[in-house]
N, C-alpha and C positions, 0 to 999 in steps of 0.2 A: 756444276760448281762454278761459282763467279770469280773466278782468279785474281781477277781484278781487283775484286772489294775485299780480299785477302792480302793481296798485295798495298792496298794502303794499308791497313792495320801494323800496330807495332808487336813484337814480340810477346808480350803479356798478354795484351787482346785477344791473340791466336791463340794460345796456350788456354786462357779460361774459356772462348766459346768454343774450342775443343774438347776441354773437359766437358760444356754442359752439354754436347752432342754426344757423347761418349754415354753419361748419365742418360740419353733419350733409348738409347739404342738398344735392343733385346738380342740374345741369340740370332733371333732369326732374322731382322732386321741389319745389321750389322755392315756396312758397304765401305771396304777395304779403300777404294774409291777417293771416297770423301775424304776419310784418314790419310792417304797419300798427298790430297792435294796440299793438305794440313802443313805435313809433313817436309812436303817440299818448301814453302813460303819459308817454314820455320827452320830448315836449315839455311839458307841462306841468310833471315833475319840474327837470326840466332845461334852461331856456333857453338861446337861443345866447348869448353874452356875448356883448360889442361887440366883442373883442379877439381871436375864438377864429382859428385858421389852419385854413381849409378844408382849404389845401393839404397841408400837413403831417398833416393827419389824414387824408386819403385816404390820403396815400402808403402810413401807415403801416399802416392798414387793409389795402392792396393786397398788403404786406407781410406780412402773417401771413393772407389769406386767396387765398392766388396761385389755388389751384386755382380757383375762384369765378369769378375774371377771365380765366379760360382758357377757359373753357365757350364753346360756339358760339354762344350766346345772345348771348353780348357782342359776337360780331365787329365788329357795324357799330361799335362803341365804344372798341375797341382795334386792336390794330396798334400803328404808328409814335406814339403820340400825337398826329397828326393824322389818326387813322381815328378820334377823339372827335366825338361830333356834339356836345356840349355838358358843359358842368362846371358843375354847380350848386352856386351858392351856397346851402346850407340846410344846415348842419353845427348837428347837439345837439352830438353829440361823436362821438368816431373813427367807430361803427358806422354813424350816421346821415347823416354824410357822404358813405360811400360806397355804403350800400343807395336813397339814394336814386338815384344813378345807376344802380348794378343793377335799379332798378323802372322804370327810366324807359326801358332797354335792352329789358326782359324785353316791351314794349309791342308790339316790331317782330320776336318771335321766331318761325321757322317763314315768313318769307316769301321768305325764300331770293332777296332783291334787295340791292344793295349800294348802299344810299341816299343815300351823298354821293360815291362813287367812292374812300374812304377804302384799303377792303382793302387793295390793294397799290400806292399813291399815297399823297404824304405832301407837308408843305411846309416854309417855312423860319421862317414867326412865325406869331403867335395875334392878336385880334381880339378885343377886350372894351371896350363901352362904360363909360364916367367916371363914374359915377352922385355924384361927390364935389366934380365941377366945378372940379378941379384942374389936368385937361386943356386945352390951347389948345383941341383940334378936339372935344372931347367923348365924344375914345375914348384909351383905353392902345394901344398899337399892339404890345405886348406882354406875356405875366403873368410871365415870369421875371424875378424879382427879386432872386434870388439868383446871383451870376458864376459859382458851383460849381457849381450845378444847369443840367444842360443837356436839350433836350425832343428832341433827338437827335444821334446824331455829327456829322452836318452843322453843328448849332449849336456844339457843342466846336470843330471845325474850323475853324469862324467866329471863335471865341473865341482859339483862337491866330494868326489871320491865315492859315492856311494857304489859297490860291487854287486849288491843283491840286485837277480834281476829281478826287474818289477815295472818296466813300462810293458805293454802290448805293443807287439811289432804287427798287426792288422791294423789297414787304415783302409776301409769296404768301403764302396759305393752305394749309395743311397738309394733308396725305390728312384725312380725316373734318369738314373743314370749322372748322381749330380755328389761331385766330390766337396765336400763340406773345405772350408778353409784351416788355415793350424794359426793360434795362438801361443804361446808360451811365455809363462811366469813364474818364479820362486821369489817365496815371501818366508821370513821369519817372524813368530811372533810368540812368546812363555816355552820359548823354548826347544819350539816345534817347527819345522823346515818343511814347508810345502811346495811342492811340483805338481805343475798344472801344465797337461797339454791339451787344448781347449779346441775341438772338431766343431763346427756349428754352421748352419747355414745364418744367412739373415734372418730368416723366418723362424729362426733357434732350434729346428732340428737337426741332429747330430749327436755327438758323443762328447764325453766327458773322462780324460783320464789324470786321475788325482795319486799321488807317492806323500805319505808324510813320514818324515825321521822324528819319532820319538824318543825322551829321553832312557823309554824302559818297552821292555816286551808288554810288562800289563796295561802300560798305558797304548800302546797301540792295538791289543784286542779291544778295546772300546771302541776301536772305532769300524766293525763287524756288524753287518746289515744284517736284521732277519736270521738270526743264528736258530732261535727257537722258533718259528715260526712253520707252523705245516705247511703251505705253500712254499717255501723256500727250498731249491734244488740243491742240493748237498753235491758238489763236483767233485773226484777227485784227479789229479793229473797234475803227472811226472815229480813227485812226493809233498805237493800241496795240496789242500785245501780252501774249494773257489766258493762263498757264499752266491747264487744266484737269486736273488728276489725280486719277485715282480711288483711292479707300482700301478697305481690305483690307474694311470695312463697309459697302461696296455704297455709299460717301457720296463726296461729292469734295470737292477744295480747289481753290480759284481764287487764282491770286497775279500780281500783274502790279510794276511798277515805272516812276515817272515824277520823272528826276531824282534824288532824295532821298529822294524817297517811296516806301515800298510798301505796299500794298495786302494784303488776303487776306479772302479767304469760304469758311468750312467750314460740314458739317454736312449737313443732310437735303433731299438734292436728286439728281435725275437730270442726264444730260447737258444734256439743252434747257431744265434748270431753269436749269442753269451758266451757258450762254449766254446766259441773260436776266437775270440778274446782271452778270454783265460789259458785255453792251450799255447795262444802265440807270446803268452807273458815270458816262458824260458824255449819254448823252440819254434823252430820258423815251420809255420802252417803251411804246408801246400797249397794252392789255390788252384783248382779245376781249369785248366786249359777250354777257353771257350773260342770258336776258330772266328775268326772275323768274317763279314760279309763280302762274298769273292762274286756276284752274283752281275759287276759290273766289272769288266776288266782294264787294268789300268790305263793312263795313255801311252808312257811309254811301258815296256816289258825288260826293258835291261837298265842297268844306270847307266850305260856309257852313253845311250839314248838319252837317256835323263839330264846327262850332264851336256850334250852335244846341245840342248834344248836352248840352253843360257849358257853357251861361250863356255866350260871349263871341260880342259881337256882331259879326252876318255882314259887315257894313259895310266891318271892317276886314280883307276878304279881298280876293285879284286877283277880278274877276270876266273877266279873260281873260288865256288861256294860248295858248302856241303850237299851230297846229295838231299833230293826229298825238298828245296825250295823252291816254292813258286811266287811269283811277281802278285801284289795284291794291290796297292798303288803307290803312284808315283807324284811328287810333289818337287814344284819350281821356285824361286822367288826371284826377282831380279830388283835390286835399290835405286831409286832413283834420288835417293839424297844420300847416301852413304857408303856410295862405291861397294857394295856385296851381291855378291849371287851366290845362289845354294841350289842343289840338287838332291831330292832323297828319293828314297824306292822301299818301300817295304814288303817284308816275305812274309811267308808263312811255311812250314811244315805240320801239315795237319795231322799226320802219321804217327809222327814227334814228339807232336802236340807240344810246339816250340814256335818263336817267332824271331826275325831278323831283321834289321834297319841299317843300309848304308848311307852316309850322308856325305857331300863332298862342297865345301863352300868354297871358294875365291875371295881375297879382297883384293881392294887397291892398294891399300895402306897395310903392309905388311904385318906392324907393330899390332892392326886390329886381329890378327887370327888367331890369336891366342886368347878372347875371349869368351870363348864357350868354359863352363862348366860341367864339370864330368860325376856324377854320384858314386860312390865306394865306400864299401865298408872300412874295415881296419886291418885286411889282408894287404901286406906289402906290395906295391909295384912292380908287377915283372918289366924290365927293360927289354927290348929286343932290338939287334941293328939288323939292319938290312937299309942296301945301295947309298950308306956314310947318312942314314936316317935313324930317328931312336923312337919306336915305337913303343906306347906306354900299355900294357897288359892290366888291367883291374878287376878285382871285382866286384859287382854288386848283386851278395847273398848269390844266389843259384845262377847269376849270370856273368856274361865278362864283356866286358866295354875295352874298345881299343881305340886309342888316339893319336894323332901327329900330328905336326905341321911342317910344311917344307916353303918358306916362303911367302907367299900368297895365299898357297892351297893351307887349307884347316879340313883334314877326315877324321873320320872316327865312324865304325860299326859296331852293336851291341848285340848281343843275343845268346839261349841259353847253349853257351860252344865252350870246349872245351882250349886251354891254352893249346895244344897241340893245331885244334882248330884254328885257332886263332893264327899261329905262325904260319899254316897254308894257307889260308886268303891273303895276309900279306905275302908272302912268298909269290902267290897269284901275280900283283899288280906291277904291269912291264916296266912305269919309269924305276921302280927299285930293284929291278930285274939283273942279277950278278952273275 
């Protein structure tokens, strides 16, 4: 990389032949490398202003590089919006905003575990601590701040009052291992209020889930697929009734009706995929514990190794977990424009048939460690203090995430543990040690 002919370029220059190497690069091709060099120039051309919107600059990022974010690389990162393990705040500008998340993805590629239980589980809020002390409790309990922006159908649904459940809480993996993207839109039009939460690849396969409020019951049986039809799979589950019909593209459509409401899921799925869409519409589907690939072992085996790797000290680690974990791999990063280092370590209990991630960042700038974002549903925060520290208890659906920050340090671990669990790994870790 020619630093040189980097460093005469001005700030925009960097930023669009960054984009259009970004657009060249595949999965597999992908050289962390070049992005850093990127990176570097363009912090120092270009600071972040106090005012810049992260958000609106990923999006739009996400937006003109969809393919990028479709790659398998990303799974554990995409899905629902709540298959993100974290949103960082470190925006130069649009590119840098989002490759930083792309580096931070690319950490855990190839290990073929599904780190926070995100793939095909999702929840109803976000989780981000107040670094601005605006907050009573010392955290947002949620990032959308805009009422038109919503982080899935479910939250649209929320947003018009509607109580009937009737999104699918399944967000599956696609044959080759590729999590389709989420769109989301509500349009009114004669009356009638449509919710679209819209799964697709580029290449337009994917899923489709549509909710319309009508103004009457009889007007939303009309909108019931294949009711008379011999092919059509008559479901019934948990006191509905799931139209399943298959299309002339080997795909089906699922359409059901509750009051006023209907329901529909099209798109790229088999029968027992169907079925597992309609059952997750009112209760959450189990998903088969599948054990990740242990066949290569990681480099380090403990995180206080992990942490000792890149500077942050071991202190601020559990030094005990639940029985039955073992080390599957370990992951570093160290900033060379952004003052952060992180360390993670992921488990498994294959026994369990559960899995565990601790993660320990650093910054320099203390005010940044409070931007990671935490997924949870709408079960209250359990508080907990330990050594004049407030530990945030969450859940998301069958799992629990824990967070803090002390300073510099930003931890948090996830996995399917119980709060009791959760109070002995913190209880574990020496600097809070009473």
């Amino acid at each position: 990389m020619d630093k040189e002919r980097l460093e005469a370029m001005g700030a925009e220059a960097l930023v669009e032949e960054l984009s259009d190497r970004l657009d060249q690069m595949g999965e597999e091709g992908f050289d962390p490398d070049v992005v850093d060099a990127y990176l570097e120039v363009l912090g120092r051309e270009a600071p972040v202003a106090s005012g810049f919107d992260v958000h609106a600059a990923e999006e739009d990022f996400r937006a003109r590089h969809a393919d990028l974010f479709a790659a398998p690389a990303l799974q554990v990162m995409e899905g629902r919006r709540a298959g993100r393990r974290v949103r960082r705040v470190a925006g130069r500008v649009a590119a840098v905003a989002a490759v930083v998340a792309v580096s931070s993805a690319l950490a855990a590629q190839g290990m073929g575990i599904d780190l926070f239980g995100a793939i095909a589980r999702w929840s109803k809020g976000q989780f981000r601590f107040d670094t601005t002390g605006t907050q009573e409790k010392g955290y947002a309990p949620t990032i959308w701040e805009d009422d038109t922006f919503y982080s899935d159908g479910q939250a649209a649904l929320d947003a018009y009052g509607v109580e009937e459940k009737m999104m699918p809480t399944w967000n599956p993996v696609l044959p080759g291992s590729e999590v389709p993207g989420l769109e989301v839109s509500v349009t009114e039009e004669d009356g009638v209020v449509l919710f679209v939460e819209d799964h697709r690849l580029t290449d337009g396969r994917g899923y489709t889930y549509e909710v319309r409020q009508h103004q009457s019951a009889e007007a939303a049986q009309a909108d019931l697929v294949g009711v008379d039809a011999s092919d059509t799979e008559v479901y019934e589950f948990d006191g509905r009734t799931y139209y399943i019909a298959p299309a002339d593209t080997g795909e089906y459509t699922i359409t059901w009706t509750v009051g006023k409401y209907s329901g529909k899921v099209y798109g790229t799925m088999d029968l027992e995929m169907a079925k597992h869409f309609a059952r997750s519409v009112t209760q959450w589907d189990d998903i088969p514990y599948e054990p990740p690939d242990m066949s290569v072992p990681p480099e380090f085996d403990t995180i206080q190794k992990t942490m000792a790797a890149v500077g942050i000290d071991a202190q601020y680690a559990p030094a005990w977990l639940p029985e039955g974990y073992v080390p599957v791999q370990s992951s570093t990063y160290e900033s060379d424009y952004g003052g952060w280092t992180s360390a993670s370590l992921y488990y498994t209990d294959i026994q369990g048939k559960r899995d565990l991630v601790l993660g320990l960042d650093w910054y320099e700038d203390p005010s940044a460690a409070g931007g990671r974002v935490y997924e949870k549903d709408d079960t209250p925060v359990v508080e907990y203090e330990r050594g004049g520290i407030t530990f945030y208890i969450m859940n998301n659906l069958t799992r629990k995430t824990v967070a803090w920050l002390d300073g510099n340090i930003s931890g948090s671990f996830s996995g399917e543990l119980t709060v009791e669990e959760c109070q002995d790994i913190i209880d574990s870790i020496p600097a809070y040690a009473e």
